[in-house]
N, C-alpha and C positions, 0 to 999 in steps of 0.2 A: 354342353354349353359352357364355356368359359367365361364369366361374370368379371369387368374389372373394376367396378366399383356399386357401392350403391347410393345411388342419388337421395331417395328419399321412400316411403313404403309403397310406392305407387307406380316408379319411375325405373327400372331398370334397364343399364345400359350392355349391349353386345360387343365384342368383339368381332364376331364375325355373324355379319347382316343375314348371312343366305340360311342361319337358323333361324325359326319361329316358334314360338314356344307362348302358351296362353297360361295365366297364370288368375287364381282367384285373388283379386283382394284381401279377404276374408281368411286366405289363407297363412297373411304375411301378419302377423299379431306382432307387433313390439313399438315400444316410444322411441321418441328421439333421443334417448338417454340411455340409448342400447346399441352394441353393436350386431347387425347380423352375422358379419363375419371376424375372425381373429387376426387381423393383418398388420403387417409389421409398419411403427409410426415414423422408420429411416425413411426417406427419399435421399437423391442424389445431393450431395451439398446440404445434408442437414445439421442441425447447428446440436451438439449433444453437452451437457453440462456437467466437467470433469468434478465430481465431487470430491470431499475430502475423506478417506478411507479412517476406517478405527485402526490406532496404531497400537491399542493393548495399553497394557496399566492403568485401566480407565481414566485414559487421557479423552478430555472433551475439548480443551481449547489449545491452538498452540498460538506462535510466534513467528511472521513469515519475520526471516533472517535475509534470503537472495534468492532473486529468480533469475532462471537460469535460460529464459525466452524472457519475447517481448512478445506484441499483438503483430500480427503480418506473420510468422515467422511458421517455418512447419516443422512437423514432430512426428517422430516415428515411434512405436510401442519401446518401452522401457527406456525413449529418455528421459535425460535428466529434466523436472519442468522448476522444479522450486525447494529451497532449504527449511525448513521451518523448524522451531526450539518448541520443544516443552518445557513442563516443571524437572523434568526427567533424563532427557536426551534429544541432539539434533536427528534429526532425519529427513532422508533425501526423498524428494515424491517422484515418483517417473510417470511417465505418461505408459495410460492403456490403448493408444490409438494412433494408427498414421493421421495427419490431418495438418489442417492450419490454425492456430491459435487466433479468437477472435478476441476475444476480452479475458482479461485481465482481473478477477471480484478484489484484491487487495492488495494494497500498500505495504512498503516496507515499513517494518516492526507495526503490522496493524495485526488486530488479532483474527485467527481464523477458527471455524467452529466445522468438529466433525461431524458430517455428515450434510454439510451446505457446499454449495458451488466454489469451486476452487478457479476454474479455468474454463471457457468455453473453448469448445474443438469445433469447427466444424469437417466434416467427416464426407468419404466419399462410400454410400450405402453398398456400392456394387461390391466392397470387400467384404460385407458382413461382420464388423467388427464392433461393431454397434448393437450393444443387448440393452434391451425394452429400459430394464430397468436404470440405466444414465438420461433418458432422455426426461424434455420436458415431463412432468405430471404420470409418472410412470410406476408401476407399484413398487415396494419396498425392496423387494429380495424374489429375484428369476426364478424360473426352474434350473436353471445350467448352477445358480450359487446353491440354491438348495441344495439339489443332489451332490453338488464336492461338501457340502457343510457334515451332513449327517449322515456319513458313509457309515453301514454295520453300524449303527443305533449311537453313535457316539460325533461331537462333534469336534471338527475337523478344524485347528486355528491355520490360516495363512491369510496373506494380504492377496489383493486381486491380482495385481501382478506375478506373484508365483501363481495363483491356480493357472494364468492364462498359460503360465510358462509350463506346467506340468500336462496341460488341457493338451499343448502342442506338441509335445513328444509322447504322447497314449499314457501318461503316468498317472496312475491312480494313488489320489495321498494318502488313503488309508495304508497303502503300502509302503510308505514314504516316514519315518522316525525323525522327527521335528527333533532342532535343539535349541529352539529357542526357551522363553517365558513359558508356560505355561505348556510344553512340547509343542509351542507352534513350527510349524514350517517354513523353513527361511529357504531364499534363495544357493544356499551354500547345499542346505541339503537336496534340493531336485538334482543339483548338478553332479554333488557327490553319487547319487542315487541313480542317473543317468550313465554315469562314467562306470560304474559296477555292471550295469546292464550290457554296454558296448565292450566293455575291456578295455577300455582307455584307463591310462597310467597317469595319477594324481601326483602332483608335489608333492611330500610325506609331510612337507608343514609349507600349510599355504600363509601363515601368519608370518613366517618367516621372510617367505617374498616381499612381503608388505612395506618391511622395514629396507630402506636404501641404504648402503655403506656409507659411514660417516665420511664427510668430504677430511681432506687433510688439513683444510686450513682452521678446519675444529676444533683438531686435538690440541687443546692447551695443556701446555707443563703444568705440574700439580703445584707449584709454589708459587705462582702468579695468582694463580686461584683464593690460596689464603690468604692470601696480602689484603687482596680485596677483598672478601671476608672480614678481616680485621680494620677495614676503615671503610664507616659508612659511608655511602654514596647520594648525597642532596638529589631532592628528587629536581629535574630538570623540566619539569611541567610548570606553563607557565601560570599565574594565581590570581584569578581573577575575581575581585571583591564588587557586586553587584548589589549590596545593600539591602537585596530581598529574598525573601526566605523562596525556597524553593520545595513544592510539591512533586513525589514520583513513583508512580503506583510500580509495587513488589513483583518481579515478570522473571519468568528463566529457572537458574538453578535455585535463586536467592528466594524463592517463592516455596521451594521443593526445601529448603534448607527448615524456612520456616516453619512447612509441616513437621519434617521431622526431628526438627529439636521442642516442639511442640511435645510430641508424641514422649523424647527421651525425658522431661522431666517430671512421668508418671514412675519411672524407674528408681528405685533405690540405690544408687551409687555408692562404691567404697573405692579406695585406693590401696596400692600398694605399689612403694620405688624401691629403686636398685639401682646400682652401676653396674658394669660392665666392662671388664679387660679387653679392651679386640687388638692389642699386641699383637697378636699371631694370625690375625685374622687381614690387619690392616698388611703383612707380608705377602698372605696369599692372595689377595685381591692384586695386588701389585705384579706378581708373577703368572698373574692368570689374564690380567687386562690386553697383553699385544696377542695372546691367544684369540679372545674374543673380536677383540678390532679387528684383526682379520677376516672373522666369520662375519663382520660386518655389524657384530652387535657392541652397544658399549655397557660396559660390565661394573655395576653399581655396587655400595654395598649393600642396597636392599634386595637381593635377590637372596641373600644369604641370611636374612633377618626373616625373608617370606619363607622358605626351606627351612629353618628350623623351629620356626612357630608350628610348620604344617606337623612337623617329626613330635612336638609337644601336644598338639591335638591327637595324635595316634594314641600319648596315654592319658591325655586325661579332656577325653569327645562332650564334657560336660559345659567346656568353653566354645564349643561348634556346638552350642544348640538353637534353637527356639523357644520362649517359652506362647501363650497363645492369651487371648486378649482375659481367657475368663482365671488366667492361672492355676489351670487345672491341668493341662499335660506341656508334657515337654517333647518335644523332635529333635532327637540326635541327627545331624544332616550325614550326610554319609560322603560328600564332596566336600572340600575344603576351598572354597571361592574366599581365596581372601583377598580383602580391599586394600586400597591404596590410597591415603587423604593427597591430593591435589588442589596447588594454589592457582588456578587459572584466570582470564581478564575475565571470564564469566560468571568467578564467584567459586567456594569450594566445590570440589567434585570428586567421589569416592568411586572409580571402579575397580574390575574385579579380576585377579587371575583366576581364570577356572582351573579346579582339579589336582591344586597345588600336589595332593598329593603322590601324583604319578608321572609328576616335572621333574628333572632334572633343572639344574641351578641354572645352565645354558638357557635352557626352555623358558624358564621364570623371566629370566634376562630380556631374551628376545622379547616375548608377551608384553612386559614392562614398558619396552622401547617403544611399541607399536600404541601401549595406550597412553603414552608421554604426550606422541605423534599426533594424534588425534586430539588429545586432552588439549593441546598449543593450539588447534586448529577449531577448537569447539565443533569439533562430529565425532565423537563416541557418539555413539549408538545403546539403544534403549539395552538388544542382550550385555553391554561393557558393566553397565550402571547396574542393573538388577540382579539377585539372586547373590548376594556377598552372605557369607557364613562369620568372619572373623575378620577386623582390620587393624589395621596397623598403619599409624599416624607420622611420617617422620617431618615432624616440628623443626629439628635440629638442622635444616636445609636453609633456613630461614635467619634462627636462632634460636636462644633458649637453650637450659639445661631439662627443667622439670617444668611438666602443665598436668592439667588436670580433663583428661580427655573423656568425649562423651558418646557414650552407647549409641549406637543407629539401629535402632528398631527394625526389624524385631533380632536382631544380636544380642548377647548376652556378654560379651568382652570388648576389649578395644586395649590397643599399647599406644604410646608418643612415644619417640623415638629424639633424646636430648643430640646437642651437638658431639661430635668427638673432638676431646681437649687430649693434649699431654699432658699427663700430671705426674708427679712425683709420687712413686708407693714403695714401700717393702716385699722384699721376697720373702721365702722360710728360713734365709741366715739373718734379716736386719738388718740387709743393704737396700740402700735406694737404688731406686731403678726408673728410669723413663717408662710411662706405660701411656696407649691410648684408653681412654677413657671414657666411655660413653654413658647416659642416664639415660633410666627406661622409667617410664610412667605405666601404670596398670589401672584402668575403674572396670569393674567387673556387676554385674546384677547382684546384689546381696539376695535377693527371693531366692536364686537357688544354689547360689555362688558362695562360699563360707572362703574366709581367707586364708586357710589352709592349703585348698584347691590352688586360689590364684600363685601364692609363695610358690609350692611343688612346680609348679609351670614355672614359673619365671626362674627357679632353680633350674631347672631342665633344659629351658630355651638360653639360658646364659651359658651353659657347660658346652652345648653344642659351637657357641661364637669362642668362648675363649681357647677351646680345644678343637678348633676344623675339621682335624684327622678325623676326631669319635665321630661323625656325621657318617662317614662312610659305612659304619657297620650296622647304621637304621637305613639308608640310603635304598630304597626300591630301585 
């Protein structure tokens, strides 16, 4: 007997009439606050409630920034539906469903909370794309999330989009080496992980694709450059005096800035400066720049300030460390992520090159390019912004000789980077000589930092810029 519903404990209805079936009463025990059967609550055209997914960092609120649909409009699995910022990082939400978009739960720059309705879909059931737990009043967490969560007793970090996408080609993620935060599972690695399986042939650096060949009408001569430099420029924004004080509550990066200068002034600070000869350095860059234009990347001189910092941590790993909230051990990091301070419209923003130490200068370059790119565009992404070991500030972009830079938690060093002047010095006879000149800033943790340490480093990282050749013979 095939049952398609049940009416009520008294009332059962048939599909097919020409069965007869007698049934006790007495036999069907349950309230109305129960089901007898487990049946799924899709119908055709039903309406399922796109929530808002946990994006890691224990991020609870974000920022919608642009949506990327309207209401009427249809959507297919993994497109793009809306931008949203955190205190942390933009990130792009894609849709888990073919469907039609019916409402819309928030406004631009309104605030959105994880774990509440982001978007209604209405869905068409006969594809099955629709698990229990999106729809209305539905419980927390499936069977299908469970079991990818806590594969082999351990759980399992990715966003619902890559499980679906792993779900779909038979990928189990326990087999799958996340690179993200916390080894979560990003979409880069099912694909890499995919392509291993097939024999398909990767780009050797997908980063590199990323970055577009600078247009020609970019390249500016380097003496136009400093001119401007040399004469401020009035800002052209027009100045409107409204005679009342203006309220605006702290949102975005400036919110994230807040915590963590919060956090840096539990830290004991010290300094130590220095100049720097990059004479020989500002030659090589010059000779290496139409090399790089070519490969399409443009070739800075911080690629060679991040390279020799990473070559200074190899001998003294007590500036890559962490110390931990009770002060009682320390984490030598074993990857060299170092940051990059950025002045962008959204406020400062430190990401990260990963692995400095198994880049080449090229490498550094391109990565740079790509988090320039994005930094302009406000969408780095949560892995750009997390997991930094050591940074490095160049102030001298802006202006400035010497500042006083401050630790990002949980880092234990930081550099600022002054402008580069000519200035007049002496060689070993006592002739003057044109040299470029650069100032470097150092604040280091005193807790486990002695100023000994930071000098040897900043001896070390200056020998490598004023002599370029020596890099070669530390050079992995």
């Amino acid at each position: 007997v095939c049952i398609h519903r049940v009416r009520s404990c008294s009332s059962i209805r048939f599909i097919k009439s020409k069965y007869v079936c007698v049934f006790d009463k007495s036999a069907l025990k349950f309230s109305h606050q129960q089901r007898l059967f487990r049946t799924s609550a899709v119908s055709c055209g039903q309406i399922v409630q796109f929530k808002l997914s946990d994006i890691g960092e224990g991020i609870t609120e974000v920022t919608v920034k642009e949506w990327y649909i309207k209401e009427g409009d249809s959507v297919s699995q993994f497109d793009s539906i809306c931008e949203v910022q955190s205190d942390k990082a933009s990130v792009t939400i894609t849709s888990r469903y073919d469907g039609i978009i019916r409402k819309l739960h928030y406004n631009l720059d309104e605030i959105a909370y994880v774990g509440k309705p982001l978007v209604d879909i209405e869905i068409d059931a006969s594809k099955g794309v629709a698990p229990e737990e999106d729809v209305v009043e539905t419980p927390p967490m499936s069977h299908e999330e469970h079991t990818h969560q806590e594969i082999k007793g351990h759980k399992t970090l990715a966003t619902p989009a890559v499980r679906r996408l792993a779900m779909e080609n038979n990928i189990k993620l326990s087999e799958v080496v996340g690179t993200g935060k916390d080894n979560r599972i990003l979409k880069e690695d099912i694909l890499n992980y995919l392509a291993k399986q097939t024999g398909a042939i990767l780009p050797p650096s997908p980063k590199a694709e990323i970055i577009p060949p600078l247009p020609k009408s970019e390249t500016v001569p380097a003496a136009p450059k400093d001119k401007e430099r040399k004469i401020p420029v009035s800002v052209s924004r027009p100045i409107v005096f409204s005679g009342k004080d203006k309220t605006e509550p702290i949102s975005g990066f400036h919110k994230a800035m807040v915590k963590t200068m919060s956090a840096a002034l539990k830290i004991p600070h010290f300094g130590y400066c220095d100049e720097v000869d990059l004479t020989q350095l500002v030659q090589l860059r010059e000779e290496l720049k139409p090399v790089a234009q070519i490969r399409g990347v443009k070739l800075s001189f911080m690629p060679f300030f991040i390279k020799a910092a990473s070559l200074g941590l190899l001998q003294y790993p007590i500036l890559n460390a962490s110390l931990d909230e009770s002060c009682q051990n320390v984490t030598y990091k074993a990857s060299h992520n170092i940051g990059v301070a950025m002045d962008t419209e959204q406020g400062l923003i430190v990401p990260n090159v990963k692995n400095v130490q198994v880049c080449s200068v090229f490498e550094i370059a391109s990565e740079l390019n790509r988090l320039q790119s994005l930094g302009s565009a406000g969408q780095l992404g949560t892995n750009d912004l997390t997991g930094g070991t050591f940074t490095l500030s160049n102030i001298g972009t802006i202006g400035g000789t010497y500042t006083k830079p401050v630790i990002l938690p949980p880092e234990v060093a930081i550099g600022a980077l002054g402008k580069i002047q000519v200035l007049p010095r002496f060689n070993g006879k006592g002739e003057v000589f044109k040299a470029q000149i650069m100032n470097v800033s150092w604040s280091a943790d005193h807790r486990i930092i002695d100023g000994a340490t930071m000098a040897r480093f900043s001896n070390l990282w200056k020998s490598y810029l004023e002599n370029p050749a020596s890099m070669l013979l530390d050079l992995k």
